[in-house]
C-alpha positions in Angstrom: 3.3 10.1 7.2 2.3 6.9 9.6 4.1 4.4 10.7 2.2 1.3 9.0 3.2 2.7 5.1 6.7 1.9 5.6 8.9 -1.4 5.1 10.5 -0.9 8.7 13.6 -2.9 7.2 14.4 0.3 4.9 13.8 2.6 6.7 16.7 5.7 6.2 16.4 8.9 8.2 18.3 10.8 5.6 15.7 9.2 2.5 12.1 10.2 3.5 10.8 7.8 1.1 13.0 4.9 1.3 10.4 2.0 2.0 7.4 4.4 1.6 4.1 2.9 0.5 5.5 -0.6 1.1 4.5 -1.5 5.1 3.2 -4.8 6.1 0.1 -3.8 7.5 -0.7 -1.6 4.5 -0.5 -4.5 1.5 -2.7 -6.8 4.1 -5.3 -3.9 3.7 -4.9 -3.7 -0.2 -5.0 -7.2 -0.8 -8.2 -7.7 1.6 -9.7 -4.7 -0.4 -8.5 -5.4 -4.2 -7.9 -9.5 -4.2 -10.0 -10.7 -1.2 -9.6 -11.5 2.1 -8.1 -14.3 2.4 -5.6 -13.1 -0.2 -4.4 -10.3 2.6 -2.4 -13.4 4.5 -1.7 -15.5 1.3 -1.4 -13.8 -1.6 -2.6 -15.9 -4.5 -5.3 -17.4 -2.1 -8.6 -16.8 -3.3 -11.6 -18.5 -1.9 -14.3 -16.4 -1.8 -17.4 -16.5 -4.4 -17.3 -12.8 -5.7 -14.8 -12.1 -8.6 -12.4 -9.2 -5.8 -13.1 -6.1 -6.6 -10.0 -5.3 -8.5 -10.4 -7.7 -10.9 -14.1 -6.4 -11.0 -12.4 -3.0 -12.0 -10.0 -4.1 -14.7 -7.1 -3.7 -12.4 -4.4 -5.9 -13.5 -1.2 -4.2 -11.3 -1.8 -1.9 -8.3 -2.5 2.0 -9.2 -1.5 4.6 -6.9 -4.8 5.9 -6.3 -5.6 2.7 -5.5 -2.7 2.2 -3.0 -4.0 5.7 -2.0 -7.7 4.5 -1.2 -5.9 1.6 1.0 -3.8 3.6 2.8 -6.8 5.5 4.2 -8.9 2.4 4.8 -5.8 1.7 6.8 -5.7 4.5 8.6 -9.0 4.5 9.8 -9.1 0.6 10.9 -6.2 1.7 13.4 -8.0 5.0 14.4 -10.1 5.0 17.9 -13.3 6.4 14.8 -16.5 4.2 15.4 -17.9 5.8 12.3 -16.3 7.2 8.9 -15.7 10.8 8.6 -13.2 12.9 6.5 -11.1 14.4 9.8 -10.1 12.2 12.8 -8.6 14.6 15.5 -6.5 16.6 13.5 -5.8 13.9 10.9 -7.4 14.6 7.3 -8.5 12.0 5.6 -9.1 13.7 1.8 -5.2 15.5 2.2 -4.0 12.3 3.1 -5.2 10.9 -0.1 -3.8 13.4 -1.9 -0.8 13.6 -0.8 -0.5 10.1 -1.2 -1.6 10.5 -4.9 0.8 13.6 -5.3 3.8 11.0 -4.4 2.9 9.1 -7.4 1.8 11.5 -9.6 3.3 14.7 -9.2 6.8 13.2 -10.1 5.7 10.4 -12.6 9.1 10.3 -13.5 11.3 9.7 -10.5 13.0 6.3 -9.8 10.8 6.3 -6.7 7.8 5.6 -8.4 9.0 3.5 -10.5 10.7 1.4 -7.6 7.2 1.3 -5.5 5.2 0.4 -8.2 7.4 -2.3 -9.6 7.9 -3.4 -6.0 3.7 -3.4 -6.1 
């Protein structure tokens, strides 16, 4: 997985998903997408004139397909792309997502999930 989704501070070769889904650069993105831009620096700040677009969802917590959807975004802001398209290189957007997804929801149960959400 890249770089920007992890907390660099947690980072454990021996735990793949110690500080997974909890990088820097990665909650800039979701806040920017979900709470508005000028939340992505501070985050309670909200200035703009639109009700953000989570709140325009119903979104009262982060989901993980949410978290999913801004780790692409993510990805392709850092990419050399100049326009949006499912593969970059050999880097697939759509299995990206859903792997990112799976994390969440194909163990619903583990204390990972539970950890990155709460952490969320």
């Amino acid at each position: 997985l890249p770089a920007f989704l992890y907390d660099e501070s947690m980072l454990d070769p021996t735990r793949k998903r110690q500080g997974c889904l909890r990088g820097y650069y990665l909650k800039r993105v979701f806040r920017h997408i979900f709470t508005g831009p000028s939340s992505a620096i501070l985050a309670n700040a909200h200035k703009g004139n639109k009700a953000p677009k989570g709140r325009m969802h119903g979104m009262t917590s982060p989901l993980p397909r949410a978290i999913a959807y801004a780790a692409v975004q993510a990805y392709f802001q850092l990419s050399s792309a100049t326009q949006w398209r499912q593969q970059i290189e050999d880097f697939d957007l759509v299995l990206f997502y859903d792997r990112v997804v799976d994390m969440f929801e194909g163990n619903p149960n583990e204390q990972w999930v539970e950890e990155t959400l709460n952490h969320w």
